[in-house]
N, C-alpha and C positions, 0 to 999 in steps of 0.2 A: 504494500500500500504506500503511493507517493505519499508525502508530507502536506500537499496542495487539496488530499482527496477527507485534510480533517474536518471534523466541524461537533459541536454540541454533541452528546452523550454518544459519540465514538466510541467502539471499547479497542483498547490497544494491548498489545503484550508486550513486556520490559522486562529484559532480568527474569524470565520466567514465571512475572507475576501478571494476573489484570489488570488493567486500569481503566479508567471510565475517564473521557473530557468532561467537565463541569465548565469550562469558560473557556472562551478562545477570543486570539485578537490577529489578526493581521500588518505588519506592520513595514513599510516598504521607506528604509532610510533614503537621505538624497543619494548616495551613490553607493553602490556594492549590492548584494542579495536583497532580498525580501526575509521577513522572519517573520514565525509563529509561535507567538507565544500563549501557553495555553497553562491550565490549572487542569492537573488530572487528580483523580481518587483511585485509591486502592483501595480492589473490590474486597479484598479478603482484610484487612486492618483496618480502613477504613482511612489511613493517611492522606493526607492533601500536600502536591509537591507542584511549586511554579517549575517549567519547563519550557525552555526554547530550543526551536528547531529551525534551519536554514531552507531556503527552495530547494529541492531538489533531493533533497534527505530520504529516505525510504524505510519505515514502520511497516511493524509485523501486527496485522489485528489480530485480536485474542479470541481463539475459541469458543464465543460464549454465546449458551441459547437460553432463553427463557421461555419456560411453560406453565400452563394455568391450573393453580390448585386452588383444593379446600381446606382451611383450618379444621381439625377434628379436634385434638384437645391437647392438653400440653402434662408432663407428668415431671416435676422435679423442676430443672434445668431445661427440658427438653418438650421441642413444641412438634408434633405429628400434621402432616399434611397428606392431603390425596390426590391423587390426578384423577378427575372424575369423569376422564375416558379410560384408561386401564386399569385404575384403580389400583394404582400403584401405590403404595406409600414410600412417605419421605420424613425424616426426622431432621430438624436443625437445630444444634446447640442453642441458648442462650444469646452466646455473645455473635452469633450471625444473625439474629432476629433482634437484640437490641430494646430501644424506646417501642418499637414498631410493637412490641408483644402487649402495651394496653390498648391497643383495638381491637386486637383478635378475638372476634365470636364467634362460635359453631356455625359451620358453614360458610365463613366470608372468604372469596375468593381472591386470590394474590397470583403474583405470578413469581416463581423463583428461579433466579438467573444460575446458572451451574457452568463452570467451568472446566472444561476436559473431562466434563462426565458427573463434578464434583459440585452440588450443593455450593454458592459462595456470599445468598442473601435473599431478600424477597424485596418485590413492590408493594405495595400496599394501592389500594384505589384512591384516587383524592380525596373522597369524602365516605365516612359510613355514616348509619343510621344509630342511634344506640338510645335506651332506656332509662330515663332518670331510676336510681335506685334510692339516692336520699339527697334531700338538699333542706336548708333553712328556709321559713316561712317567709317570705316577702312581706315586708311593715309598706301596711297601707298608705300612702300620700308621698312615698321615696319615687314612684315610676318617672315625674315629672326629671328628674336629674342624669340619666341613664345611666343609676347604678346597676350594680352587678351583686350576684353572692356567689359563695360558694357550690359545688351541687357536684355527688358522684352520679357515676355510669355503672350499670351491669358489669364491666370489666374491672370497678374497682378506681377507675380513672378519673381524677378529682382536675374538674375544670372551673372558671368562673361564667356564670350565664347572667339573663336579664331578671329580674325577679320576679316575674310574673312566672317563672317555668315552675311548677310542683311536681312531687313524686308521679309518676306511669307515665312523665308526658318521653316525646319520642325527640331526638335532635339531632341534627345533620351536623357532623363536627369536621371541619378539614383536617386528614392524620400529617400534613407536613409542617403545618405551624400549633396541633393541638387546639386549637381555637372553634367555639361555640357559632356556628354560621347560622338557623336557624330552628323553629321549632315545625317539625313535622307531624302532618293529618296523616293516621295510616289507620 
């Protein structure tokens, strides 16, 4: 793979490891090459390294597919998925699932990216649905202000919502900033 063929969520192989582009710039001085420079992550640590590359340079892309599973349940450490056309299962430690594990409800579907064969992370969807499980009363005559309170999810995951939400109600939360987007009729 030329150097000219990079762009946003590239995935590359370095050293024998993944990496993923997270940012890329182009950069064409007054005289000499062009340069690229870019910010990659490592799939497997999670590391973030600035990296420049000249025209004309030649990367090896990394091996990596991603396929669509189900959360089934999580035991210890360790979270079980399905692929819910062969129904394959998949286990991923802890520390490859991360923040991402207070979303996960029975049956929400991710996709996990594997590397030469190997498990090395999941996606998560941008937003789930999830079930207030307990939150503080909302003090009548505060809505005017747009305060916030407390409030957990079925998952256990304690966010701040509008005070108007009470226990069963349902809420759309985006899993890459954890924030409260709204409340859902289901």
């Amino acid at each position: 793979m030329d150097v000219s063929e990079l762009k946003k969520n590239a995935k590359l192989e370095i050293d024998g490891q993944p990496w993923v582009v997270t940012d890329f710039q182009f950069v064409k001085p007054g005289k000499g090459q062009g340069l690229y420079k870019c910010k990659i992550k490592n799939m497997i640590t999670g590391s973030v390294v600035d990296r420049t590359w000249r025209s004309g340079e030649k990367l090896s892309a990394a091996d990596v597919e991603s396929r669509k599973y189900e959360f089934l349940f999580s035991t210890g450490d360790s979270f079980t998925f399905m692929d819910s056309e062969t129904y394959e299962q998949v286990e991923l430690v802890a520390d490859l699932v991360g923040d991402d594990a207070k979303f996960l409800m029975d049956n929400l579907g991710v996709d996990i990216l594997s590397y030469n064969g190997r498990p090395v992370g999941l996606t998560l969807p941008s937003h789930v649905t999830m079930s207030v499980s307990e939150c503080e009363p909302g003090v009548k005559g505060d809505t005017a202000t747009g305060a916030t309170k407390g409030a957990t999810v079925q998952t256990g995951y304690e966010l701040q919502v509008p005070l108007f939400i009470k226990v069963g109600d349902n809420l759309k939360i985006d899993t890459r900033t954890g924030a409260y987007v709204e409340r859902v009729n289901q």
